[in-house]
N, CA and C atoms as a LAMMPS dump frame, in Angstrom:
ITEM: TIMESTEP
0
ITEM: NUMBER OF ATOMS
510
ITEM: BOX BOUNDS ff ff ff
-5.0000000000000000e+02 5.0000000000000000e+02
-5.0000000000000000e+02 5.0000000000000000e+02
-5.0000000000000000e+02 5.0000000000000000e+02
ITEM: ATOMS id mol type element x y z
1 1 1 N 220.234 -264.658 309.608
2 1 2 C 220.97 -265.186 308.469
3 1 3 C 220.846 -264.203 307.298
4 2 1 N 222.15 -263.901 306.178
5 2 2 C 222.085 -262.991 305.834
6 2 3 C 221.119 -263.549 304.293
7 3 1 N 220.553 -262.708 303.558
8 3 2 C 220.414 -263.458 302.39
9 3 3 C 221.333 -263.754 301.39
10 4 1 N 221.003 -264.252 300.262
11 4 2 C 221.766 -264.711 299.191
12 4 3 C 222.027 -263.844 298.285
13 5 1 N 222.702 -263.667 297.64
14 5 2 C 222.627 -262.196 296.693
15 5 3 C 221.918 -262.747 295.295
16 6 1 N 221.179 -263.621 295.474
17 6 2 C 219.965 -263.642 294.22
18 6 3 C 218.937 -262.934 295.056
19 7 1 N 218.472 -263.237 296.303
20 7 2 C 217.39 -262.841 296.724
21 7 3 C 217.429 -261.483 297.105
22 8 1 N 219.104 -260.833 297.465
23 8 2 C 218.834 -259.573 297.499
24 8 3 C 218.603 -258.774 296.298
25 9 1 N 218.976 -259.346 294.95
26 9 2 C 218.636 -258.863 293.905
27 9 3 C 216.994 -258.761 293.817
28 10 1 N 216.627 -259.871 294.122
29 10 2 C 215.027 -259.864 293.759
30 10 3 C 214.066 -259.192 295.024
31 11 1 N 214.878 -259.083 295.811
32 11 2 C 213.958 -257.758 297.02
33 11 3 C 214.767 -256.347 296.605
34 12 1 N 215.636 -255.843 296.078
35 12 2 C 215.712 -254.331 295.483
36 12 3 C 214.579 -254.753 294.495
37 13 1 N 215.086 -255.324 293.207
38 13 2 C 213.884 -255.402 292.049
39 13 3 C 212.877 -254.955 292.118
40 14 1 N 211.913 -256.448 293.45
41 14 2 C 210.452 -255.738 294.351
42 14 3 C 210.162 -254.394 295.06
43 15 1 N 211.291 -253.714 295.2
44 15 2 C 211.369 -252.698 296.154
45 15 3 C 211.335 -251.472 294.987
46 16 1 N 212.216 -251.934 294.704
47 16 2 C 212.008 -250.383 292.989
48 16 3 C 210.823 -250.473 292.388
49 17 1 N 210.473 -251.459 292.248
50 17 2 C 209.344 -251.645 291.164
51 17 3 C 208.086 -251.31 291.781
52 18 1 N 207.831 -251.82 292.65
53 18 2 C 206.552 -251.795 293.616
54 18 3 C 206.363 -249.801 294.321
55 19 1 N 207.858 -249.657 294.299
56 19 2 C 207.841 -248.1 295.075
57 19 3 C 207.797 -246.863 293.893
58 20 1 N 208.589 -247.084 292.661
59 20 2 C 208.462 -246.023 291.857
60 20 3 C 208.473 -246.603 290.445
61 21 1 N 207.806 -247.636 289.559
62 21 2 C 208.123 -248.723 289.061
63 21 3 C 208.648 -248.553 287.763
64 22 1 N 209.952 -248.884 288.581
65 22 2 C 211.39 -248.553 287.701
66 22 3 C 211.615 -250.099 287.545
67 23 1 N 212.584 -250.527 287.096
68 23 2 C 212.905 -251.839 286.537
69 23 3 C 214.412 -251.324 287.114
70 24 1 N 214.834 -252.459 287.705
71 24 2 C 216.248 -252.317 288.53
72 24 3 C 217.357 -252.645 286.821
73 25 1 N 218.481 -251.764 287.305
74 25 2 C 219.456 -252.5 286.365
75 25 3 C 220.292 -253.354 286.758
76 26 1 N 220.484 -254.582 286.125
77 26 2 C 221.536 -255.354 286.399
78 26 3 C 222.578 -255.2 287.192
79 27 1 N 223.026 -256.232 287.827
80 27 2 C 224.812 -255.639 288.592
81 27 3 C 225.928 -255.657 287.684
82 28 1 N 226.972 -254.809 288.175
83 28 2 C 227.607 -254.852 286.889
84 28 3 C 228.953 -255.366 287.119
85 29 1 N 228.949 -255.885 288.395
86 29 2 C 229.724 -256.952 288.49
87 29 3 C 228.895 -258.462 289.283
88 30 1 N 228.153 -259.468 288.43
89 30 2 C 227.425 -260.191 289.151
90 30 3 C 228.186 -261.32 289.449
91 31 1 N 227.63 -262.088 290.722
92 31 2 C 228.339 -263.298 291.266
93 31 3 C 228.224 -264.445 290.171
94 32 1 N 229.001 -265.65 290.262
95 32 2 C 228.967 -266.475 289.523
96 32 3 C 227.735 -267.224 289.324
97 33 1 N 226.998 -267.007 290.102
98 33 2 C 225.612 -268.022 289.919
99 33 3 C 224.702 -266.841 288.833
100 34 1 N 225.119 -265.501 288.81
101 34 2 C 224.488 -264.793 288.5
102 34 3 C 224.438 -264.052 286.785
103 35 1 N 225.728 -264.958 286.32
104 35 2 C 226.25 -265.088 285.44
105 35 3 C 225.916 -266.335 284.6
106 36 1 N 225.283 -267.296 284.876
107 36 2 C 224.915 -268.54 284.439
108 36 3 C 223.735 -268.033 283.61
109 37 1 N 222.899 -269.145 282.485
110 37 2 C 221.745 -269.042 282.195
111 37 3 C 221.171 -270.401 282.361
112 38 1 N 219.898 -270.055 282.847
113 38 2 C 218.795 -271.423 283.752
114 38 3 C 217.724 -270.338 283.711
115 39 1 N 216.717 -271.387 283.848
116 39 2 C 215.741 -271.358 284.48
117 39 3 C 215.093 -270.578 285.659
118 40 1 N 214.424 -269.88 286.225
119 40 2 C 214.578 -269.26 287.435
120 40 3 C 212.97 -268.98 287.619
121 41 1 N 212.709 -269.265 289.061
122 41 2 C 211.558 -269.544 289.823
123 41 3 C 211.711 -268.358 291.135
124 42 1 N 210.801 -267.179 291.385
125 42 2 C 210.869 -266.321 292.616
126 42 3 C 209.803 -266.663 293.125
127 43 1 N 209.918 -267.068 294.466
128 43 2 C 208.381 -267.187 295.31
129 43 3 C 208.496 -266.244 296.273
130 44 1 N 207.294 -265.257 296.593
131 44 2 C 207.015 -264.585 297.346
132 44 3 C 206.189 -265.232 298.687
133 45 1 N 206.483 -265.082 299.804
134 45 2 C 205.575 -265.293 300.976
135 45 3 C 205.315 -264.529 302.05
136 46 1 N 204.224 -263.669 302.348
137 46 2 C 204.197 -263.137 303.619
138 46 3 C 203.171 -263.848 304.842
139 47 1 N 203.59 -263.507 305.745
140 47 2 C 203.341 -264.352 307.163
141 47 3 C 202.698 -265.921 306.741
142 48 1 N 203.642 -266.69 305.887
143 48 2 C 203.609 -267.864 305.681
144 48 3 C 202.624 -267.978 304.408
145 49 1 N 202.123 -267.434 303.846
146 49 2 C 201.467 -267.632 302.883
147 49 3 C 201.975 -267.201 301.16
148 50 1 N 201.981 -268.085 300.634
149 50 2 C 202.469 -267.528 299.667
150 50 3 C 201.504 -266.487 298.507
151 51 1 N 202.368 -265.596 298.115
152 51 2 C 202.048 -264.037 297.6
153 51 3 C 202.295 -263.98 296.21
154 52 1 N 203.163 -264.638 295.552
155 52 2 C 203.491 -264.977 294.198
156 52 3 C 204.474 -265.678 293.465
157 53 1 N 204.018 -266.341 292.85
158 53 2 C 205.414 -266.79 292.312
159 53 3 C 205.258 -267.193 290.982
160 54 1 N 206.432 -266.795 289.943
161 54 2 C 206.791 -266.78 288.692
162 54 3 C 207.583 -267.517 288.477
163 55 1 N 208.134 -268.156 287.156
164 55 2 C 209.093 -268.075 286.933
165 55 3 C 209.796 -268.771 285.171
166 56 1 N 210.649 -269.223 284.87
167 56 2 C 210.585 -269.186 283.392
168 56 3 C 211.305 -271.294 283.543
169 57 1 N 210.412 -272.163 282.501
170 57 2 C 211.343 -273.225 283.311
171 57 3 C 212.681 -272.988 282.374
172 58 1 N 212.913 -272.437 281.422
173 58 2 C 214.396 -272.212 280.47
174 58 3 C 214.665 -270.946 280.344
175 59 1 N 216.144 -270.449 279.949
176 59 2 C 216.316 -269.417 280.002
177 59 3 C 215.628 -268.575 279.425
178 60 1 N 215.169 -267.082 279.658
179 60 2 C 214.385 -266.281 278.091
180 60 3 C 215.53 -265.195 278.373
181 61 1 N 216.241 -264.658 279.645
182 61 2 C 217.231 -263.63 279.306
183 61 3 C 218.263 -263.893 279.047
184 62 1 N 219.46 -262.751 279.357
185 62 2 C 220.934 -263.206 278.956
186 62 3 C 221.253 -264.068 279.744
187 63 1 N 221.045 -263.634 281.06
188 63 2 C 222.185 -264.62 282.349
189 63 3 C 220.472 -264.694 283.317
190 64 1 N 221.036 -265.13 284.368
191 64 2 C 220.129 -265.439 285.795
192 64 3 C 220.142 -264.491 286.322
193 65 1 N 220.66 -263.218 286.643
194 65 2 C 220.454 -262.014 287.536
195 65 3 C 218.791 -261.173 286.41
196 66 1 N 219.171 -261.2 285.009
197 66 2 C 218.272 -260.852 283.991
198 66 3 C 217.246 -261.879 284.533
199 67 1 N 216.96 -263.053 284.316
200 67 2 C 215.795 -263.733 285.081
201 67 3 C 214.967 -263.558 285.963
202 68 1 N 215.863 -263.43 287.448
203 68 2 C 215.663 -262.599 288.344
204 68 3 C 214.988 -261.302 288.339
205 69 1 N 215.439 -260.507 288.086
206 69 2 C 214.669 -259.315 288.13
207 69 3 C 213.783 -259.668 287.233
208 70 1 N 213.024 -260.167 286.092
209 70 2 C 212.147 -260.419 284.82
210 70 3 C 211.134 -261.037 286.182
211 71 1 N 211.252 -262.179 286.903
212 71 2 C 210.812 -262.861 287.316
213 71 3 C 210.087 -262.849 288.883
214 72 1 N 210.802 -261.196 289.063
215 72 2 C 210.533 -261.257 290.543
216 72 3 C 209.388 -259.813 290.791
217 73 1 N 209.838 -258.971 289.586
218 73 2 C 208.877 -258.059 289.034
219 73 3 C 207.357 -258.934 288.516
220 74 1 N 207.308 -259.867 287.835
221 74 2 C 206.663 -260.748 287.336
222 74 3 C 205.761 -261.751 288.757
223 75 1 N 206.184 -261.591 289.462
224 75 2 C 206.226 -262.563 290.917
225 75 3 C 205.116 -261.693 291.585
226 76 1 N 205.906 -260.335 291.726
227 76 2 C 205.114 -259.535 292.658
228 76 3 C 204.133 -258.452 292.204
229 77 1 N 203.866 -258.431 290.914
230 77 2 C 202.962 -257.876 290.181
231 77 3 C 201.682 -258.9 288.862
232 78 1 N 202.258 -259.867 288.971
233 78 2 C 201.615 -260.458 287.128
234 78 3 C 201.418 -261.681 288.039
235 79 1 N 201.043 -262.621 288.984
236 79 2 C 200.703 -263.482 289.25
237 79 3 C 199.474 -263.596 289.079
238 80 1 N 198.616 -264.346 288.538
239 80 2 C 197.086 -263.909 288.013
240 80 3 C 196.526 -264.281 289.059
241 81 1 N 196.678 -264.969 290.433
242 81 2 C 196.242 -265.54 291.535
243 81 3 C 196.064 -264.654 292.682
244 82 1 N 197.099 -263.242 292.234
245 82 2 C 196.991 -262.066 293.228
246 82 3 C 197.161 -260.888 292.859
247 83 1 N 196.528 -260.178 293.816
248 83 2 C 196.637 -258.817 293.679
249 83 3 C 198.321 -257.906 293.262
250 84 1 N 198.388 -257.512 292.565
251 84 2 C 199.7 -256.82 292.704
252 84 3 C 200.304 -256.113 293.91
253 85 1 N 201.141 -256.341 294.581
254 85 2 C 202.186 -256.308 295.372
255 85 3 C 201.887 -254.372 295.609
256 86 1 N 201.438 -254.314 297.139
257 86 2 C 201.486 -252.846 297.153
258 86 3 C 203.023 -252.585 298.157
259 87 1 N 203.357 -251.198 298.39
260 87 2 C 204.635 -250.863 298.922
261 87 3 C 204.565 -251.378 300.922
262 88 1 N 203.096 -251.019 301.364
263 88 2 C 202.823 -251.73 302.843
264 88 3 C 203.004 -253.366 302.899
265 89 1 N 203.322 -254.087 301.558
266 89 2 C 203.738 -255.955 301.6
267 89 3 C 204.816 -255.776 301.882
268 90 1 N 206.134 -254.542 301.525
269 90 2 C 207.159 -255.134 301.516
270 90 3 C 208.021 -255.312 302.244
271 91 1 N 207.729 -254.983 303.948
272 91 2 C 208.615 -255.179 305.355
273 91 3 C 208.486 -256.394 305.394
274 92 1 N 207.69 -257.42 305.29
275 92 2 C 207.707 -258.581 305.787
276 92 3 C 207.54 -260.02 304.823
277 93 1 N 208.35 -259.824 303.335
278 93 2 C 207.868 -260.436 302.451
279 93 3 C 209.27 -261.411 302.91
280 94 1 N 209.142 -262.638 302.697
281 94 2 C 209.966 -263.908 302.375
282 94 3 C 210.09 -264.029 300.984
283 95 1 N 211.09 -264.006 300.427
284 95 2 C 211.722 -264.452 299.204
285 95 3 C 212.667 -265.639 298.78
286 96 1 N 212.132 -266.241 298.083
287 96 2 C 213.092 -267.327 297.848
288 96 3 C 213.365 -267.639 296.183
289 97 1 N 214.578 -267.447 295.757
290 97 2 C 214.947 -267.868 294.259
291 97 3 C 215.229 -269.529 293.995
292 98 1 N 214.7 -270.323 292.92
293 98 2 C 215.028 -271.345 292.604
294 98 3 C 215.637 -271.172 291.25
295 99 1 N 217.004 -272.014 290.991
296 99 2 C 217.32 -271.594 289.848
297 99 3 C 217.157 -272.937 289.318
298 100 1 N 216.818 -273.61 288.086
299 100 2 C 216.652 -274.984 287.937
300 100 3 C 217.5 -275.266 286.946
301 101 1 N 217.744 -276.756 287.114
302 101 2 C 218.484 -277.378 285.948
303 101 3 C 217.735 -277.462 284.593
304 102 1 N 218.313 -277.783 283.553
305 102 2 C 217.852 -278.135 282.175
306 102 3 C 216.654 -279.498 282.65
307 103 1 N 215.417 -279.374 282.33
308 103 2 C 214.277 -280.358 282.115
309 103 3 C 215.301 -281.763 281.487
310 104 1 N 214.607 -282.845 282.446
311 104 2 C 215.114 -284.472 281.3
312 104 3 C 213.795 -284.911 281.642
313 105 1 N 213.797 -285.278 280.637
314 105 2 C 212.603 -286.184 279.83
315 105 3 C 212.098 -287.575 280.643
316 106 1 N 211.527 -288.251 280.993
317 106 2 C 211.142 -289.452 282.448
318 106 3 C 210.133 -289.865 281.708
319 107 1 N 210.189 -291.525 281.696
320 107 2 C 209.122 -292.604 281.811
321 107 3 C 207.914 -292.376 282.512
322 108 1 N 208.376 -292.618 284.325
323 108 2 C 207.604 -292.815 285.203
324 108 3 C 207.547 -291.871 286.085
325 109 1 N 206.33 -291.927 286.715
326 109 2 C 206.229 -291.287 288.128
327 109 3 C 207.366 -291.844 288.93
328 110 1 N 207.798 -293.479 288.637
329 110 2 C 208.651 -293.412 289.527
330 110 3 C 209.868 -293.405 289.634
331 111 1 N 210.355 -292.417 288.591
332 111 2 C 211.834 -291.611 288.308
333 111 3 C 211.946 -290 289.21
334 112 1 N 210.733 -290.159 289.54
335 112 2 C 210.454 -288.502 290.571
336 112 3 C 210.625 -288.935 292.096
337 113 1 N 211.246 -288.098 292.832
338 113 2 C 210.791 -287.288 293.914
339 113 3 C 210.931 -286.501 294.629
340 114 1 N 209.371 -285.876 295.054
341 114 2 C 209.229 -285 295.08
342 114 3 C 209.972 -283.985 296.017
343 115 1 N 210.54 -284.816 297.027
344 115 2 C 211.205 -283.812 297.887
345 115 3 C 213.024 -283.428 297.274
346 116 1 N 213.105 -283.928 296.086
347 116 2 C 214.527 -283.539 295.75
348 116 3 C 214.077 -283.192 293.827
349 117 1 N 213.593 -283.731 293.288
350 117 2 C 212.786 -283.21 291.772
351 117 3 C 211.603 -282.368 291.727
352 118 1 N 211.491 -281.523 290.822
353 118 2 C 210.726 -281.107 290.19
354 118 3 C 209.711 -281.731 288.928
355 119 1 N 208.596 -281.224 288.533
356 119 2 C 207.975 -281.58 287.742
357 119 3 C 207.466 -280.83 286.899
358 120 1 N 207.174 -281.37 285.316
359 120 2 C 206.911 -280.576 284.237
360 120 3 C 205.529 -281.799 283.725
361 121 1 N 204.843 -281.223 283.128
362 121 2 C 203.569 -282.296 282.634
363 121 3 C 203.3 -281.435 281.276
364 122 1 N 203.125 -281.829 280.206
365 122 2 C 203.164 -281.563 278.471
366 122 3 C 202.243 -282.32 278.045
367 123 1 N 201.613 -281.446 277.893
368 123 2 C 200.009 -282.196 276.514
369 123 3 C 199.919 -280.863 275.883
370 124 1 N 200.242 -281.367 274.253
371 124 2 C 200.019 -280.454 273.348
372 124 3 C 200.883 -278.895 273.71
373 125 1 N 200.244 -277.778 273.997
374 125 2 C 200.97 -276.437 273.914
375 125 3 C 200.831 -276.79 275.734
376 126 1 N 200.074 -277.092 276.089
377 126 2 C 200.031 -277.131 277.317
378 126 3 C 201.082 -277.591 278.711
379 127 1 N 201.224 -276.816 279.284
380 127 2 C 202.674 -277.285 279.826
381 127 3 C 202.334 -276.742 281.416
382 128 1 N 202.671 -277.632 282.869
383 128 2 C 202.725 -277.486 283.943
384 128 3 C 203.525 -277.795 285.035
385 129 1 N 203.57 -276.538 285.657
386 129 2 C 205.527 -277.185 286.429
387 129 3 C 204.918 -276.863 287.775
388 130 1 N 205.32 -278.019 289.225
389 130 2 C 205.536 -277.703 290.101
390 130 3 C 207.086 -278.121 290.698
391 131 1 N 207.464 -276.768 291.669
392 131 2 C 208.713 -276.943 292.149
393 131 3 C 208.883 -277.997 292.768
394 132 1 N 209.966 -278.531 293.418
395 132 2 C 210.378 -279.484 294.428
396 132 3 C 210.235 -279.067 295.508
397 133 1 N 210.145 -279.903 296.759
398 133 2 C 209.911 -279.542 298.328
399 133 3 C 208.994 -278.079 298.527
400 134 1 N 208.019 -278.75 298.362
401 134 2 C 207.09 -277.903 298.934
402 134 3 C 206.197 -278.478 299.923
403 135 1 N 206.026 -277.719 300.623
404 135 2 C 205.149 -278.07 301.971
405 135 3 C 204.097 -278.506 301.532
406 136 1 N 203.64 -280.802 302.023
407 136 2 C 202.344 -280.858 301.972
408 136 3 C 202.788 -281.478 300.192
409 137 1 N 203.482 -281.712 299.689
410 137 2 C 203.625 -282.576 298.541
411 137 3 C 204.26 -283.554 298.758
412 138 1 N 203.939 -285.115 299.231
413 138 2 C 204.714 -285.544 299.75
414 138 3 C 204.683 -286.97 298.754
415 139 1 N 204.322 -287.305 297.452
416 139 2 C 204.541 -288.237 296.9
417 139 3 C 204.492 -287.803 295.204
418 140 1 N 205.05 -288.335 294.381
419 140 2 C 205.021 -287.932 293.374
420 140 3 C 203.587 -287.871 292.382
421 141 1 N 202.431 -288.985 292.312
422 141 2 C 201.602 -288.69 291.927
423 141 3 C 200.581 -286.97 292.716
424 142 1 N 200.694 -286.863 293.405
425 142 2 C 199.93 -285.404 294.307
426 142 3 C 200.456 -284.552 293.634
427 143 1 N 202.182 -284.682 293.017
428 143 2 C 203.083 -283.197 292.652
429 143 3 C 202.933 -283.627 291.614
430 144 1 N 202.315 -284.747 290.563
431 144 2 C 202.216 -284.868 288.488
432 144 3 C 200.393 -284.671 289.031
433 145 1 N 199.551 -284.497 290.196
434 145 2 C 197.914 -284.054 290.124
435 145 3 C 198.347 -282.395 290.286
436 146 1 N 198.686 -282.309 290.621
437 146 2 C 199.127 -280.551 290.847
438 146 3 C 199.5 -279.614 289.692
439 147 1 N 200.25 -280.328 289.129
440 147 2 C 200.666 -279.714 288.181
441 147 3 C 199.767 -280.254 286.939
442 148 1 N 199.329 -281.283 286.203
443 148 2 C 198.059 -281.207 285.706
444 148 3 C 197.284 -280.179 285.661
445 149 1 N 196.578 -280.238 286.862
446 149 2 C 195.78 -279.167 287.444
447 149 3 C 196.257 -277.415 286.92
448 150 1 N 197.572 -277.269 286.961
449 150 2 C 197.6 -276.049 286.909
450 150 3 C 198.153 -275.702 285.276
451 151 1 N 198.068 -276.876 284.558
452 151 2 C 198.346 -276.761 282.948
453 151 3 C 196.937 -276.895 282.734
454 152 1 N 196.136 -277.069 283.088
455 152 2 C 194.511 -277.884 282.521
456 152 3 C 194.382 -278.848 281.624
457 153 1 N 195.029 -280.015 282.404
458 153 2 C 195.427 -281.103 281.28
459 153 3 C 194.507 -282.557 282.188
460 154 1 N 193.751 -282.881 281.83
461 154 2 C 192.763 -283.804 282.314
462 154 3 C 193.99 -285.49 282.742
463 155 1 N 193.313 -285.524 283.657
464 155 2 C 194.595 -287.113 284.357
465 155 3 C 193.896 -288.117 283.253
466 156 1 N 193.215 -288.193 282.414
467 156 2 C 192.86 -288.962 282.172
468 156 3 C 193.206 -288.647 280.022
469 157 1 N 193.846 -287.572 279.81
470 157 2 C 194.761 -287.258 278.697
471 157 3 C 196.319 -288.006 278.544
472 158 1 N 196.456 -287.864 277.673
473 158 2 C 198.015 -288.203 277.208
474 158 3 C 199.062 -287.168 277.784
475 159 1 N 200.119 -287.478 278.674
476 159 2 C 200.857 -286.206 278.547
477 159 3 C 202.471 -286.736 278.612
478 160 1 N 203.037 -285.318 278.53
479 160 2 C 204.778 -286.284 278.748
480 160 3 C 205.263 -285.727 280.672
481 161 1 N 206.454 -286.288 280.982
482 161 2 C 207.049 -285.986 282.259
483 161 3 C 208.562 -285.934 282.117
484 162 1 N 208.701 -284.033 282.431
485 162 2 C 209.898 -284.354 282.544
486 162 3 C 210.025 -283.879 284.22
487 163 1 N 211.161 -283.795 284.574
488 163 2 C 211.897 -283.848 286.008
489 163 3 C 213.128 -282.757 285.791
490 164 1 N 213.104 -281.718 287.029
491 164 2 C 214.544 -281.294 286.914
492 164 3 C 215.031 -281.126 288.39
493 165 1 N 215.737 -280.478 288.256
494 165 2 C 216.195 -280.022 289.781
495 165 3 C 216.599 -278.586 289.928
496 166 1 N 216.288 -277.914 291.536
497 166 2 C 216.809 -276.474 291.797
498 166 3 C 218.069 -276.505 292.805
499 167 1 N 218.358 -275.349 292.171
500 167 2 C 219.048 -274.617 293.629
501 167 3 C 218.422 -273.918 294.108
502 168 1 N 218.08 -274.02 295.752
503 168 2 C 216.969 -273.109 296.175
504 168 3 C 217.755 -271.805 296.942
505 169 1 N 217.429 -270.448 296.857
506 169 2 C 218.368 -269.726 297.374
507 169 3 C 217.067 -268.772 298.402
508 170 1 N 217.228 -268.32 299.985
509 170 2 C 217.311 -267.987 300.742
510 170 3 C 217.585 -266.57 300.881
């Protein structure tokens, strides 16, 4: 299956950057998804494990191809969980782009789930997002303990919940 042309954007990106670390330029004619501004999430995985992943939950560039590359450079180098991305990772890396909707604001846990929403958790400056459908998250309190966890926001603090949704691209 061929990839998506977000993800081939974000494997040149990895591929320039990681090999002579240049910063790819934009396309200069980009597809319509690539032209939008969102949110954008790159996860890296090799032989099933995941390798890095970044991503911004609102826009910070012009469009989503700018995201992309910000995010996939960011993915495979600045993940504080891993080593930076050497040029022998990159035959066998899995890439996947999520581009997300605008955050809405939610009551309850049980306005989520997890296999079709995302999650955001807010206390104070503190802020924690896990994606949707991920392997092994299979109820919404596990994916608002997860993400807690990775804002450092105690379950037993005040926080807010919002919810969004991706397009996951391949």
């Amino acid at each position: 299956m061929a990839e998506h042309a977000l993800v081939q954007l974000a494997r040149k990106t990895i591929e320039l950057y990681v090999r002579e670390h240049k910063v790819l330029t934009p396309p200069t004619e980009p597809t319509p998804e690539m032209r939008q501004r969102a949110g954008v999430f790159v996860s890296l995985h090799r032989q099933g494990e995941l390798r890095g992943c970044i991503g911004t939950i609102e826009p910070t560039q012009a469009d989503v191809a700018r995201e992309v590359i910000a995010n996939a450079i960011s993915a495979a180098t600045r993940d504080p969980r891993f080593t930076p991305m050497r040029a022998n990772e990159l035959a066998d890396l899995d890439i996947s782009v999520d581009v997300l909707t605008a955050p809405e604001a939610i009551d309850s846990p049980d306005e989520l789930d997890p296999k079709r929403y995302g999650v955001i958790v807010a206390s104070g400056g503190r802020r924690g997002l896990l994606l949707p459908d991920l392997e092994g998250v299979d109820t919404a309190e596990y994916q608002i303990q997860i993400a807690l966890r990775k804002a450092g926001i105690g379950r037993n603090e005040a926080y807010k919940l919002s919810r969004f949704e991706v397009i996951r691209y391949h």
